[in-house]
C-alpha positions in Angstrom: 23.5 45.2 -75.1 20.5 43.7 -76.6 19.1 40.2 -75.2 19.1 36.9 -76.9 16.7 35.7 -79.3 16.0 32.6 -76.9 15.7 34.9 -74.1 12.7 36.3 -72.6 11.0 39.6 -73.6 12.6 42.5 -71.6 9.7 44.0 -69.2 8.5 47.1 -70.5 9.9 49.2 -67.6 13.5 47.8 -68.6 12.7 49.0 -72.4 11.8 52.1 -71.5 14.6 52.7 -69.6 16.5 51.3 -72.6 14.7 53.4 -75.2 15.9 56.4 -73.0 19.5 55.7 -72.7 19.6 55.4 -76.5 17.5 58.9 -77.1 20.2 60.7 -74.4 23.3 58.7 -76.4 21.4 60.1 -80.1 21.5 64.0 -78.3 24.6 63.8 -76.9 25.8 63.1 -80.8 23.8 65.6 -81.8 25.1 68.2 -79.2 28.8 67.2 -79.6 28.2 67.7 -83.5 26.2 71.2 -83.2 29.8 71.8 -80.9 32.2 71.1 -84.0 29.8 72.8 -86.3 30.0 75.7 -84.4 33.6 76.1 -83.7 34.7 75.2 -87.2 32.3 77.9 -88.2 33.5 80.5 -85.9 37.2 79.4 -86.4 37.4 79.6 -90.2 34.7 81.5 -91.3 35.2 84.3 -88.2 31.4 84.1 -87.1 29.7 85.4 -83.9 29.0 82.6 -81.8 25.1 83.0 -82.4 25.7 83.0 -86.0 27.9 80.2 -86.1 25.4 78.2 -84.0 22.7 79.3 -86.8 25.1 78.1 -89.4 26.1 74.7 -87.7 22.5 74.3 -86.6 20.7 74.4 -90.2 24.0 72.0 -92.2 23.4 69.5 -89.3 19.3 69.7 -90.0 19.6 69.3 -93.8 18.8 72.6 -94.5 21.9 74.6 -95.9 23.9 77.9 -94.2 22.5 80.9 -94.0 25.2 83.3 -95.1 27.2 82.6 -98.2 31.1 81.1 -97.1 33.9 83.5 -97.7 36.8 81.5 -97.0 38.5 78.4 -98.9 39.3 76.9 -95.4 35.7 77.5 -94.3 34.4 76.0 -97.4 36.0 73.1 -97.5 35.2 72.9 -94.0 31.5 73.2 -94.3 32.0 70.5 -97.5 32.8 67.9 -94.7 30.8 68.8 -92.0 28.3 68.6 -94.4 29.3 64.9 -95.0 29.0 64.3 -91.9 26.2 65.6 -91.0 24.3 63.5 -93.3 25.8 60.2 -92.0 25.3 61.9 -88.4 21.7 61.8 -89.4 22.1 58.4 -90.2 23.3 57.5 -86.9 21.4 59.1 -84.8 17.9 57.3 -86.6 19.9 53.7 -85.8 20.7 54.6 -82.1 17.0 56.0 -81.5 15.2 53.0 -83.4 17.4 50.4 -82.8 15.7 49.2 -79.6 12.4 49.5 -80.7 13.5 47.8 -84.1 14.8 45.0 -81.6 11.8 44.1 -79.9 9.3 44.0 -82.8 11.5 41.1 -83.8 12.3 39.7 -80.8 8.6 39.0 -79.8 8.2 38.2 -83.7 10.3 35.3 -83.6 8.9 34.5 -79.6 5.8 34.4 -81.2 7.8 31.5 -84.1 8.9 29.9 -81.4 5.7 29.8 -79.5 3.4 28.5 -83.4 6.2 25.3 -83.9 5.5 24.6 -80.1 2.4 23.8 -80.7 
């Protein structure tokens, strides 16, 4: 996916264009997980749709639920989406910096190669 270290640096139309496959790829993770939020909210807890949204919406930001759970099933559920949500988080920072991350070091070690040239 990502170039070589001995090869060039990618032109900055091409990095763009990178940088913005690897933004859509980070939202459609966050989409599909706002999905599975939702449906395990409506499914064990019994929540509107809008409410289950609001539910899945704030675990997967950080923030908490907004109604206490009332159901072991949706408890336990929430207790692993949860989980995931945080290593979601995780996820979604490495697919959105991991270009940019990769050429600050790529032209850091092009500009190596370029100092023990001389």
């Amino acid at each position: 996916m990502f170039e070589h270290r001995s090869s060039p640096l990618l032109p900055r139309p091409q990095f763009v264009h990178r940088l913005a496959r690897s933004v859509l790829f980070a939202t459609l993770i966050i989409v599909v997980s706002l999905l599975v939020g939702m449906a395990g909210y409506h499914w064990f807890e019994h929540r509107p749709w809008i409410d289950a949204f609001a539910d899945a919406a704030m675990i997967l930001s950080g923030m908490g639920p907004l109604r206490p759970l009332e159901s072991d099933g949706g408890k336990v559920f929430a207790g692993i989406y949860a989980l995931y949500s945080g290593l979601a988080l995780i996820a979604v920072a490495g697919v959105i910096f991991a270009p940019a991350l990769h050429r600050f070091l790529h032209r850091f070690h092009l500009d190596e190669e370029s100092k023990k040239r001389k």
